[in-house]
GUMAR-642232 format. One line per field, with one value per residue (C-alpha): z, x, y; residue in three letters; residue number from 0. Coordinates in Angstrom, 3 decimals. Each point is the difference from the previous one (the first is absolute). Example, Ala and Ser with C-alpha at 12.3 -4.5 7.8 and 13.67 -1.06 7.14 Angstrom:
2
z = c(7.800|-0.660)
x = c(12.300|1.370)
y = c(-4.500|3.440)
r = c(ALA|SER)
k = c(0|1)
This chain:
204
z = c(53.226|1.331|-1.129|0.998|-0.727|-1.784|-1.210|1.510|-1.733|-0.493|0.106|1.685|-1.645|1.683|0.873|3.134|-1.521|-1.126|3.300|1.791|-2.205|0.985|3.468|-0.421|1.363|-3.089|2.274|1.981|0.655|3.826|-1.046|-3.253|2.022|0.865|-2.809|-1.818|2.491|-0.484|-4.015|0.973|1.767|-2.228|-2.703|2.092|0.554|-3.442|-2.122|-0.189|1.047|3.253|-1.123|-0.436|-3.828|-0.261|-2.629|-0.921|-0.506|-1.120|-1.296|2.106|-0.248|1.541|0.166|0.073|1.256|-1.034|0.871|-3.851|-3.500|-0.734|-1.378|-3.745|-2.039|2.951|0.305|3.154|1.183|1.648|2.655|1.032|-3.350|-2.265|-1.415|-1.560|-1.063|1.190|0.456|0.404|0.673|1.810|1.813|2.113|-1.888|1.389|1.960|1.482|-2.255|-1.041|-4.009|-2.608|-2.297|-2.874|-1.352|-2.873|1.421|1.501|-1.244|2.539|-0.517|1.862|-1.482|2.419|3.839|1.184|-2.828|-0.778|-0.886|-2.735|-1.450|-3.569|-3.054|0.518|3.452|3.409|3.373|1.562|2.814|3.042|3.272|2.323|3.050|0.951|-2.082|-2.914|-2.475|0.398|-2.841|0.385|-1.174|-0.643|0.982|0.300|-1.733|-2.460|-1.376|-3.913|-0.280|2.599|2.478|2.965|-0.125|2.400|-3.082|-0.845|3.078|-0.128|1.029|2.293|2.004|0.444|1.233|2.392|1.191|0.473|2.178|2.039|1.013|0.587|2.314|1.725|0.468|1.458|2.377|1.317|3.132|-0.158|1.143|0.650|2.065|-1.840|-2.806|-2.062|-1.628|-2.665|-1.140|-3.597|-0.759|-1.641|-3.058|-0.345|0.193|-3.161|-1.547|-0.081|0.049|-3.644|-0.057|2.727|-1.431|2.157|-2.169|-1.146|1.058|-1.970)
x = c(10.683|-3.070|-4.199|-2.585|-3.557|-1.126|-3.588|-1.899|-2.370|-3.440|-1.504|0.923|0.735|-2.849|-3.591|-2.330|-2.483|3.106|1.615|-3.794|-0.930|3.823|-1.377|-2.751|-1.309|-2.790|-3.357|0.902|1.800|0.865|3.775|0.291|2.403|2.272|0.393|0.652|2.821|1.433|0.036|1.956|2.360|0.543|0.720|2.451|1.493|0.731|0.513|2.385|3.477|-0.165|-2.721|0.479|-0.547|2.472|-2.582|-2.449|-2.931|-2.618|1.557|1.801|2.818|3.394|3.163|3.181|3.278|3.264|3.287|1.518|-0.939|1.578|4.017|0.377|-2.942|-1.872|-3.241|-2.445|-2.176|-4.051|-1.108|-3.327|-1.122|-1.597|0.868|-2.413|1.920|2.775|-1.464|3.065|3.929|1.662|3.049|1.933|2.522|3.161|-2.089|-2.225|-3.010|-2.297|0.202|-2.310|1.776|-1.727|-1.431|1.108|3.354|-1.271|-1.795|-2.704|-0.480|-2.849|-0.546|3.022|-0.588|1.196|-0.297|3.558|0.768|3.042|1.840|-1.347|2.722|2.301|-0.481|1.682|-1.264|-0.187|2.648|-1.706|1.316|1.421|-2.576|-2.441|-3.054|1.105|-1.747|-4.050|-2.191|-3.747|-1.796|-2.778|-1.137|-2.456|-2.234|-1.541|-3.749|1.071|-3.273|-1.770|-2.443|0.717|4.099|-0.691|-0.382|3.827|1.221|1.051|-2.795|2.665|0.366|-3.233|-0.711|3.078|-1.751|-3.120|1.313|2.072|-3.189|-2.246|2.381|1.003|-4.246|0.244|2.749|-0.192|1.808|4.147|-0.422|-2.725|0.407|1.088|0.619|3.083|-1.045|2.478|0.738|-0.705|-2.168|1.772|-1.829|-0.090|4.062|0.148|-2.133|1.637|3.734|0.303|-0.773|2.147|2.528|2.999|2.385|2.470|-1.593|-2.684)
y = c(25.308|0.752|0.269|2.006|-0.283|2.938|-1.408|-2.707|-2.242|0.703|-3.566|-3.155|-3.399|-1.612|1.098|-0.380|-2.427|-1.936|-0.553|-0.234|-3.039|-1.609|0.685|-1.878|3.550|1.443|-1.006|3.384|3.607|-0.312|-0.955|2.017|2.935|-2.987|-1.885|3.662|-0.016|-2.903|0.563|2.739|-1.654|-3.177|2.766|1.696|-3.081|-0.628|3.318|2.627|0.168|-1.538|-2.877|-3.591|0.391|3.022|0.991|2.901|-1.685|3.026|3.162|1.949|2.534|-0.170|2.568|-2.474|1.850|-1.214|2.240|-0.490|-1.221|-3.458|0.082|0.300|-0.954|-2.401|-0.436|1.005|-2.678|1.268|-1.617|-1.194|-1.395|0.054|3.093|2.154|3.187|2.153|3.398|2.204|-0.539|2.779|0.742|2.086|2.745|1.174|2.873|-2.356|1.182|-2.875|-0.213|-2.423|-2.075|-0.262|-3.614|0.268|-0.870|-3.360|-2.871|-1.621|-3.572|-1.125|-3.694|-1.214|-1.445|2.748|2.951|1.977|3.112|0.093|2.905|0.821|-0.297|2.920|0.936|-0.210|0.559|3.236|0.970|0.286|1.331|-1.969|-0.176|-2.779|-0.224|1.774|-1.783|-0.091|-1.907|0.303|-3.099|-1.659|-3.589|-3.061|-1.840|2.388|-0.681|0.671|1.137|-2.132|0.944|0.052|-0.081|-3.094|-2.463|-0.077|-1.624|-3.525|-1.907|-2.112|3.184|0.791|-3.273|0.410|2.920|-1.674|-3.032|2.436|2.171|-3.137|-1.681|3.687|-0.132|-3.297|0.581|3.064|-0.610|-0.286|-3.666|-2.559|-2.897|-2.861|1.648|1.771|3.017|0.952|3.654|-1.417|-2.683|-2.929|0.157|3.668|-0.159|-2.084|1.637|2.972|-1.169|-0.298|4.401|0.461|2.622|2.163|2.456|-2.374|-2.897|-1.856)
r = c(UNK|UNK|UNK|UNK|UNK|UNK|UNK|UNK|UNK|UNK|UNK|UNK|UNK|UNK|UNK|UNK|UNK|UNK|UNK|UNK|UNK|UNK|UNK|UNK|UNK|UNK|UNK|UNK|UNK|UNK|UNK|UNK|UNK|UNK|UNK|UNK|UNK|UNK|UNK|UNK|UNK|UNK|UNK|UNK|UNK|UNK|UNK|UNK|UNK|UNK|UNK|UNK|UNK|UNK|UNK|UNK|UNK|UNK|UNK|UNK|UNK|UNK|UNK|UNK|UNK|UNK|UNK|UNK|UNK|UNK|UNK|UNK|UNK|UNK|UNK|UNK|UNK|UNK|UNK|UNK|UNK|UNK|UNK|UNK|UNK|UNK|UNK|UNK|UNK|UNK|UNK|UNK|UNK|UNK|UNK|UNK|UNK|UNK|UNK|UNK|UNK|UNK|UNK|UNK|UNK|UNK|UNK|UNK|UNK|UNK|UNK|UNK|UNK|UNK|UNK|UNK|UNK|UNK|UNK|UNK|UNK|UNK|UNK|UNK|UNK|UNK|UNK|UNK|UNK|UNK|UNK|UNK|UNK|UNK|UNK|UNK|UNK|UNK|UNK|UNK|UNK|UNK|UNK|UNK|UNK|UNK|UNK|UNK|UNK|UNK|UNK|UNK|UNK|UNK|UNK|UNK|UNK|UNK|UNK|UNK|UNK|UNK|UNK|UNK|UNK|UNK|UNK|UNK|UNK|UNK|UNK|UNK|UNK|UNK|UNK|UNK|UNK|UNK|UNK|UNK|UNK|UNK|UNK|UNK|UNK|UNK|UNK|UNK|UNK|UNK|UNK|UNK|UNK|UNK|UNK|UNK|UNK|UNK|UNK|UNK|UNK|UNK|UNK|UNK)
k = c(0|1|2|3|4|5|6|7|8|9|10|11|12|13|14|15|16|17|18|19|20|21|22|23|24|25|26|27|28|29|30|31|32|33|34|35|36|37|38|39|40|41|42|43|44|45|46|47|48|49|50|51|52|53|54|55|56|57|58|59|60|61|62|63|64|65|66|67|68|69|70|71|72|73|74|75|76|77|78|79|80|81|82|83|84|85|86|87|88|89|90|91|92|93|94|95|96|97|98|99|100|101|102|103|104|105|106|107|108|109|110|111|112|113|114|115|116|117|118|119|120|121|122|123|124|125|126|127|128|129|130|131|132|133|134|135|136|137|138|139|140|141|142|143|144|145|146|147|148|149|150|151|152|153|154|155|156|157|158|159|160|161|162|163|164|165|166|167|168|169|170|171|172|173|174|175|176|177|178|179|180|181|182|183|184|185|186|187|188|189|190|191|192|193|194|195|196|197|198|199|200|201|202|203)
């Protein structure tokens, strides 16, 4: 199994004037490079495939390699929730040339945490050859706007605020230790907040 970003996302979850009033930093611009840094990195920290969340949080578009379809009539599970759409399923053929399987052969279900992909009534999965990454399905996922502007407005509010706590105190402590202090990778309340998201394939 493997992913690969094919898309990144456009926005972030958070904006500068939100993390420069958790600063306590609006009164001036001096800092605003930094603190557009450390946004950065407290998103990196928690989104995609490697992130604390193991969550897209704007929409972004992923390839996800498996080396076969599931036995008999199982379903495949998408990472990185939550799904927005499965773009394309596609395998390798017994000459190694990449072929499409058509959706009408598979039902997405994107209401679950995480989405599947089932076979439709009638239908078996394709015979791919056997070689490491066979199986590639292009997706797409994150917290959609449904018609909001910006996209931004969809993501939990609990997240955000995450975010928001994480930048502040990576603002305040900009140093890998201060005397007297512990400074945590995470802040304390920034963990909780976003423990009840946390999501790993197979592992809510």
């Amino acid at each position: 199994m493997g992913l690969k970003l094919v898309t990144a996302p456009t926005e972030l979850p958070i904006t500068l004037d939100q993390a420069k009033q958790q600063c306590r930093a609006t009164e001036f611009t001096d800092d605003d490079e930094l603190i557009g840094l450390f946004i950065d990195a407290a998103v990196d920290f928690a989104d995609g495939p490697s992130g604390f969340l193991g969550r897209a949080l704007i929409d972004q578009t992923w390839d996800y390699y498996l080396d076969a379809f599931p036995a008999s009539d199982g379903s495949i599970e998408i990472p990185l929730p939550p799904l927005i759409d499965v773009v394309g399923l596609f395998y390798q053929d017994s000459a190694g040339n990449e072929q499409e399987w058509t959706s009408t052969n598979y039902v997405v279900d994107s209401s679950g945490n995480p989405g599947k992909i089932s076979l439709a009534s009638g239908t078996s999965w394709p015979t791919p050859i056997d070689q490491s990454g066979a199986v590639r399905i292009r997706f797409r996922a994150g917290y959609l706007d449904q018609g909001v502007s910006p996209a931004v407005a969809n993501v939990p509010g609990a997240i955000k605020a995450a975010l928001l706590i994480h930048v502040a105190d990576l603002y305040a402590n900009r140093e890998s230790s201060i005397v007297g202090q512990t400074v945590e990778k995470l802040p304390w309340s920034a963990e909780n907040l976003l423990r009840r998201y946390r999501f790993y394939l197979g592992m809510a």
